[in-house]
C-alpha positions as CSV (number, residue, x, y, z in Angstrom):
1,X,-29.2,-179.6,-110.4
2,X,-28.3,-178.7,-114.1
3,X,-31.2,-179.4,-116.3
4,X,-30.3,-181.2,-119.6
5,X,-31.2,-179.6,-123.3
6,X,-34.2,-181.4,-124.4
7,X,-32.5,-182.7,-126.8
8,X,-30.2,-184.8,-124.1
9,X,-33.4,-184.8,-121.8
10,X,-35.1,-186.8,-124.3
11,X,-32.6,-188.4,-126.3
12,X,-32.8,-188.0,-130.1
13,X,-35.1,-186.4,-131.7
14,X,-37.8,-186.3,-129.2
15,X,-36.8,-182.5,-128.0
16,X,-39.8,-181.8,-131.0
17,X,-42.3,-183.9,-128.8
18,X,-44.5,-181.0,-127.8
19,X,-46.5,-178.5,-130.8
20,X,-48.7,-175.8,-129.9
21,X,-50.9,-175.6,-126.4
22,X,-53.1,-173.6,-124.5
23,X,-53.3,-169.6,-124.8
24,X,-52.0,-169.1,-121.6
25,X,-51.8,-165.3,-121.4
26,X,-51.5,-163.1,-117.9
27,X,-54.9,-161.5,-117.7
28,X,-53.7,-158.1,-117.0
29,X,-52.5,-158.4,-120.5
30,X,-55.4,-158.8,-122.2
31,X,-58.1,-156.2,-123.6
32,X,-61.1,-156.8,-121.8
33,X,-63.2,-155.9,-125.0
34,X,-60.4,-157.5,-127.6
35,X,-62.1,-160.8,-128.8
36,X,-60.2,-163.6,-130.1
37,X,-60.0,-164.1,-134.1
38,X,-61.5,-167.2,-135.6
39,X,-58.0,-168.3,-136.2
40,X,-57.2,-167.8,-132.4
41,X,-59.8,-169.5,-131.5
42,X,-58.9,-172.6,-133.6
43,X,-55.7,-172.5,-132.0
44,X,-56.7,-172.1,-128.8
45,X,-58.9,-175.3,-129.5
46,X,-56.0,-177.4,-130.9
47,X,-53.6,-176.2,-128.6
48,X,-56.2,-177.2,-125.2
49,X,-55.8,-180.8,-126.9
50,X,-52.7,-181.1,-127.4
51,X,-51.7,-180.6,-123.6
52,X,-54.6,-182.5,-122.8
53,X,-53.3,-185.5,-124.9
54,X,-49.4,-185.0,-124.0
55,X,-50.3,-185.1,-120.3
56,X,-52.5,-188.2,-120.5
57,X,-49.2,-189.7,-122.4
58,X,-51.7,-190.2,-125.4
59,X,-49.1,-190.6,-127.9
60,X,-51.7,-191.6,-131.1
61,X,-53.8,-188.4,-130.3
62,X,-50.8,-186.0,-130.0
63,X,-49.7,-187.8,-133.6
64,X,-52.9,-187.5,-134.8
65,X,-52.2,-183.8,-134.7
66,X,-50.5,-183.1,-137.4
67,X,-51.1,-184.2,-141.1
68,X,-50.4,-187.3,-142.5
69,X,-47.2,-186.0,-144.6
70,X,-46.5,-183.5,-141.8
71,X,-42.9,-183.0,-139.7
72,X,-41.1,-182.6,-136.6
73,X,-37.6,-181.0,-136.5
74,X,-36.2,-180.8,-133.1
75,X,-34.1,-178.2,-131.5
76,X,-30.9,-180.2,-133.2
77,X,-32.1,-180.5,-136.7
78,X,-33.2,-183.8,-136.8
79,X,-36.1,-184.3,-139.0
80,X,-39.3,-187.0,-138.2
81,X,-41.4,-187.4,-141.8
82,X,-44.7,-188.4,-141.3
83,X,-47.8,-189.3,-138.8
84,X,-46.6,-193.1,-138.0
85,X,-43.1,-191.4,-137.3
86,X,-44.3,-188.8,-134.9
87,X,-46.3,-190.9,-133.2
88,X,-43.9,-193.8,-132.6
89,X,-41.9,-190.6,-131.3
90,X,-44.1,-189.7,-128.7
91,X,-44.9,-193.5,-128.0
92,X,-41.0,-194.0,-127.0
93,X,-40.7,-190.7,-125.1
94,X,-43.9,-191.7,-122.6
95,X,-42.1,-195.0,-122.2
96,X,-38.9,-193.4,-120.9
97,X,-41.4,-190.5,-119.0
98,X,-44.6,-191.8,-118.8
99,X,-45.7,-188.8,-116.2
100,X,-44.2,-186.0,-117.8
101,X,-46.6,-183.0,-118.0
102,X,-46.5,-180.0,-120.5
103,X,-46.7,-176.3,-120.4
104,X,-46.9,-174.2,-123.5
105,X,-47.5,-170.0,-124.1
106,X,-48.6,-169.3,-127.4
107,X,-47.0,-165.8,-128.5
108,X,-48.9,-165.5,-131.9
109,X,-51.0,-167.3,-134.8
110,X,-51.1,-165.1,-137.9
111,X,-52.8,-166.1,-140.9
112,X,-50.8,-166.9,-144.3
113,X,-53.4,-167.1,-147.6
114,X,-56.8,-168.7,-146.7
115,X,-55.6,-172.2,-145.6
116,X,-52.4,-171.4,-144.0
117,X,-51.3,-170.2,-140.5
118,X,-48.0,-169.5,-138.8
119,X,-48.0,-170.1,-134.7
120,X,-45.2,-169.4,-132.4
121,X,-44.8,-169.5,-128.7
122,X,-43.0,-171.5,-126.1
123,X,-43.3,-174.8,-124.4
124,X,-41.5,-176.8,-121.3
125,X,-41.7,-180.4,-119.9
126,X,-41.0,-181.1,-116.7
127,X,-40.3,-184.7,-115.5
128,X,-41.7,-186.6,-112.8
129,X,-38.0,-185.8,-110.6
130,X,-38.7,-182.1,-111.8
131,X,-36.0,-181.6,-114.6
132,X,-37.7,-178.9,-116.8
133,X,-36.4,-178.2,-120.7
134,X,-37.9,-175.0,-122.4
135,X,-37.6,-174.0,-126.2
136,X,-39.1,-171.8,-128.4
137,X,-41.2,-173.3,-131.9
138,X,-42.8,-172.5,-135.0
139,X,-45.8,-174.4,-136.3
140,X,-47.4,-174.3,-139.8
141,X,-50.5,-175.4,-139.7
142,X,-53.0,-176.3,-142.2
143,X,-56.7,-175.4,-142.6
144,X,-59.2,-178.9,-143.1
145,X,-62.5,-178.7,-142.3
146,X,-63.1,-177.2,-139.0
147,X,-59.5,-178.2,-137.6
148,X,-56.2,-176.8,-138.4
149,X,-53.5,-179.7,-138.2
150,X,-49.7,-179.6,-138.4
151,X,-47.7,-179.5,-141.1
152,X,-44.5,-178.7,-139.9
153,X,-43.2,-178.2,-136.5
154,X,-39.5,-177.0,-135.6
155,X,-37.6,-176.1,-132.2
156,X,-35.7,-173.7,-131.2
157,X,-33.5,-173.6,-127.9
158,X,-34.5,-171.5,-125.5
159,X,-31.5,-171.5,-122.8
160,X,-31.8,-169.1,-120.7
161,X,-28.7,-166.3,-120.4
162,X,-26.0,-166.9,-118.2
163,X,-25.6,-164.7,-114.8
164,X,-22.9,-162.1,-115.1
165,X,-21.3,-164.3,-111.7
166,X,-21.1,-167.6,-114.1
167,X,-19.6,-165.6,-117.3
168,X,-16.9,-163.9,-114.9
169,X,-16.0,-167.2,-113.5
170,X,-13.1,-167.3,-116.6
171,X,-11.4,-164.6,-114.6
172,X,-11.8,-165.4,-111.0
173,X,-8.7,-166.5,-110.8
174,X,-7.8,-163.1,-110.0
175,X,-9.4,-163.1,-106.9
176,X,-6.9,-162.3,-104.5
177,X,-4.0,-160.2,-104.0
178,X,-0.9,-159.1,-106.4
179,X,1.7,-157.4,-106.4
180,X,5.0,-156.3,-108.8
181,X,8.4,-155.1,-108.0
182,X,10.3,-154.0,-110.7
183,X,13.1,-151.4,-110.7
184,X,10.5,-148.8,-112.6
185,X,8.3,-149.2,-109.2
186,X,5.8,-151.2,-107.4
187,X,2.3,-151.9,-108.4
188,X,0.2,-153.6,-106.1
189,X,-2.9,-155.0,-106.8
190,X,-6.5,-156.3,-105.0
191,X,-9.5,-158.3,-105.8
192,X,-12.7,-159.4,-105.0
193,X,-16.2,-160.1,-105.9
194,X,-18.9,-157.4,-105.0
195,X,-21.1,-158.0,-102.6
196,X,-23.8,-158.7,-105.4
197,X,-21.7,-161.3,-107.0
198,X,-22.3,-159.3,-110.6
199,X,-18.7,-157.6,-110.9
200,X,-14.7,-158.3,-110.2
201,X,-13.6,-155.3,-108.2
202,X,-10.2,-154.3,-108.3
203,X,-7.9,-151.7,-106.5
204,X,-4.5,-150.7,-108.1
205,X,-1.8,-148.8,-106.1
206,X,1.6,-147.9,-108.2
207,X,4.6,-145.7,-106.8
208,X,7.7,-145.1,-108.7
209,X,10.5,-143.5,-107.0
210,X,10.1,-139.8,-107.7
211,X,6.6,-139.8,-109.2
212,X,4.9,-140.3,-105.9
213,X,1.5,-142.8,-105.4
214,X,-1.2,-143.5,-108.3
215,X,-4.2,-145.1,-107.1
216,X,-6.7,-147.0,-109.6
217,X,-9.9,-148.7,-109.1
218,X,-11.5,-151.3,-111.7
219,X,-15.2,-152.9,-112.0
220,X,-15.3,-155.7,-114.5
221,X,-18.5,-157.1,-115.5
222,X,-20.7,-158.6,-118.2
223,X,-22.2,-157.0,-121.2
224,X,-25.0,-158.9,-121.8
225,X,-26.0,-156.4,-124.9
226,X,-22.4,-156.8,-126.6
227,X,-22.0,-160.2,-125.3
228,X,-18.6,-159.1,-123.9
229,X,-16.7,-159.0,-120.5
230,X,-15.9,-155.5,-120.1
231,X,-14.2,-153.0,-117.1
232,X,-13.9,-149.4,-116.1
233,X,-11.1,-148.4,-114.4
234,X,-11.0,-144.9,-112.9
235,X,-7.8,-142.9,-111.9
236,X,-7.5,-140.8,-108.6
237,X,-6.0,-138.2,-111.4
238,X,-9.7,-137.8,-112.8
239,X,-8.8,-139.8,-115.7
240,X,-10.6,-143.1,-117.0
241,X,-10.4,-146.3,-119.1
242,X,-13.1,-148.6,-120.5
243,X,-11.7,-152.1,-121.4
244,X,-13.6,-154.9,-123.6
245,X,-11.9,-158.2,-122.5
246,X,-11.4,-161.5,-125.4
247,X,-10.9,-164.3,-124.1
248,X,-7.7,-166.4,-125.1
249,X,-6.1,-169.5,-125.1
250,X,-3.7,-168.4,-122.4
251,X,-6.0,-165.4,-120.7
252,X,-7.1,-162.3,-122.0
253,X,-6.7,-159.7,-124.3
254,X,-8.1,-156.1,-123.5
255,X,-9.0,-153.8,-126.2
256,X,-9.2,-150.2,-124.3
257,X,-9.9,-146.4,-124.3
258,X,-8.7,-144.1,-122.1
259,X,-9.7,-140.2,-121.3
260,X,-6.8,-138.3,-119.5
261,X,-7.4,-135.3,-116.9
262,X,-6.6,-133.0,-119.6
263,X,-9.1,-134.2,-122.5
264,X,-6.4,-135.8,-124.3
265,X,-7.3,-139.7,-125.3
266,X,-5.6,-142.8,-125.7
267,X,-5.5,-146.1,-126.8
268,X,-3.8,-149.8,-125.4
269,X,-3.9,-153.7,-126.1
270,X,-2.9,-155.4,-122.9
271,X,-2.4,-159.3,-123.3
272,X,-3.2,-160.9,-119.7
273,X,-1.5,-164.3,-120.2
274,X,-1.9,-166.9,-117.0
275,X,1.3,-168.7,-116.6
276,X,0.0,-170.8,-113.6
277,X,-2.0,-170.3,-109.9
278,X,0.3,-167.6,-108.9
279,X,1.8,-165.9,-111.5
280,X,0.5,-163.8,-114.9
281,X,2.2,-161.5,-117.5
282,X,1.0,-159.0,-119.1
283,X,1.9,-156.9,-122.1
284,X,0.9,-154.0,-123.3
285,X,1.1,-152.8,-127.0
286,X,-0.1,-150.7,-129.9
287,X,-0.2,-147.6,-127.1
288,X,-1.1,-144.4,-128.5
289,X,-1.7,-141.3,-126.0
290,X,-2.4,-138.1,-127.8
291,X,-2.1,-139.2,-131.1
292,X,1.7,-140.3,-130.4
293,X,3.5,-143.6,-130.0
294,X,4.0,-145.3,-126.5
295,X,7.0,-147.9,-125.6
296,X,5.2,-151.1,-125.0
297,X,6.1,-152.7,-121.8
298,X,5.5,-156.0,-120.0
299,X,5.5,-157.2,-116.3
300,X,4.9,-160.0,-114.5
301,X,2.3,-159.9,-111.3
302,X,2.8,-162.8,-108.8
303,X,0.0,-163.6,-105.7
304,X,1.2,-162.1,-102.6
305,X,1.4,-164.9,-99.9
306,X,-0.6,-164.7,-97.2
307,X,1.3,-162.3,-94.0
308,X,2.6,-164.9,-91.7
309,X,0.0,-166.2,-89.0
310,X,-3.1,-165.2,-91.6
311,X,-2.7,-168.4,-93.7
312,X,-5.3,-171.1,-93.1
């Protein structure tokens, strides 16, 4: 099951429902002989309460939490001004949940002047069918008295990053098997997901007549630190290409590099464009081998039916 945004989980404005909870740390990751500031402590104090309050659906107690000109934003930007607001806010989200339960990590409370402190951490709900909705927040609390209520409160989504399988869905439709005849040749092309499900594999074979058989192989896969689709794509002649892949409104447009056997480098834009199930062209343009000017060229790739008798 997909699990909603908070935002859509609990309608407007109430993603900001939860503040700051319980200290929750591993405890292989704390110093035995590290003891928690007075400020830690206070948080640790308020936050204990606030998951108590939230999970006995104690909407007055959770609004009595923050200060009586205090704020919720939630993870959309909405804003909620004042104590009665808040509180009517966490009244109408128990009504719609009334056994949701809370989880919350605290990542850090730092002081700011005498009176002011700055927490941040994580929190999730989960429903009573077991939809969960994670974000990240920021809390400023104020010092009064012995407590430290909030003054503002703001959410930040926390979705987590897509699988490498689920980005490269955009190009499984070239799954399979292709192949083009042209007079220049014959290129034939293969592929299919790895066994992992992280990359596209592909296998090239192109003959010309005269120039004998080139065989190529290709692994495209996600970037999560560029946030790009990218491949390699390695030549039997030793040589190699890396490839970062934009998406378009009709396919794809790869931006690549290549190394040749001898040393010498060159550079390609190939526009993949889909024309439907079975059939794509692509381009290639602004080559540059060697510091010269390549011909662009284009050719269309169609499936290869299935051999007769293998069809299902």
């Amino acid at each position: 099951m997909t699990i909603p945004s908070i935002a859509t989980l609990l309608l407007p404005a109430t993603a900001a429902l939860i503040l700051a909870a319980a200290l929750d740390l591993p405890a292989t990751a704390q110093e035995p002989a590290a003891a928690l500031s007075p400020l830690e402590e206070a948080v640790v104090r308020e936050s204990e309460n606030t998951v108590k309050a939230f999970n006995a659906a104690d909407a007055t107690t959770l609004g009595g939490m923050f200060l009586d000109t205090g704020e919720l934003v939630d993870e959309a930007g909405t804003v909620h001004a004042g104590k009665a607001a808040i509180t009517e806010l966490f009244a109408g989200f128990f009504g719609k949940f009334p056994k949701a339960t809370l989880e919350m990590l605290v990542d850090s409370a730092r002081p700011v002047g005498e009176t002011l402190a700055v927490e941040e951490g994580q929190r999730r709900i989960t429903t009573a069918d077991g939809e969960t909705a994670q974000v990240r927040y920021v809390a400023l609390r104020s010092k009064q008295g012995d407590r430290w209520p909030i003054a503002s409160y703001r959410e930040f989504a926390d979705d987590p990053q897509p699988t490498p399988r689920e980005v490269l869905q955009a190009a499984a439709w070239i799954v399979g098997e292709w192949v083009d005849e042209s007079p220049e040749g014959r290129t034939a092309i293969s592929f299919r997901w790895s066994d992992d499900g992280n990359f596209l594999l592909g296998d090239y074979t192109m003959s010309a007549a005269g120039a004998g058989v080139a065989k190529s192989t290709q692994r495209i896969g996600w970037d999560p630190a560029s946030g790009q689709v990218r491949s390699w794509t390695f030549d039997d002649d030793g040589g190699f290409t890396e490839g970062r892949w934009v998406p378009t409104d009709e396919g794809w447009m790869v931006l690549s590099e290549a190394t040749m056997p001898d040393g010498t480098t060159g550079t390609a834009t190939l526009v993949i464009t889909v024309k439907d199930a079975d059939h794509l062209v692509v381009r290639g343009t602004e080559r540059i081998i060697a510091g010269a000017e390549e011909p662009d060229f284009e050719m269309t790739i169609a499936r290869k039916p299935p051999q007769p008798g293998l069809a299902k």
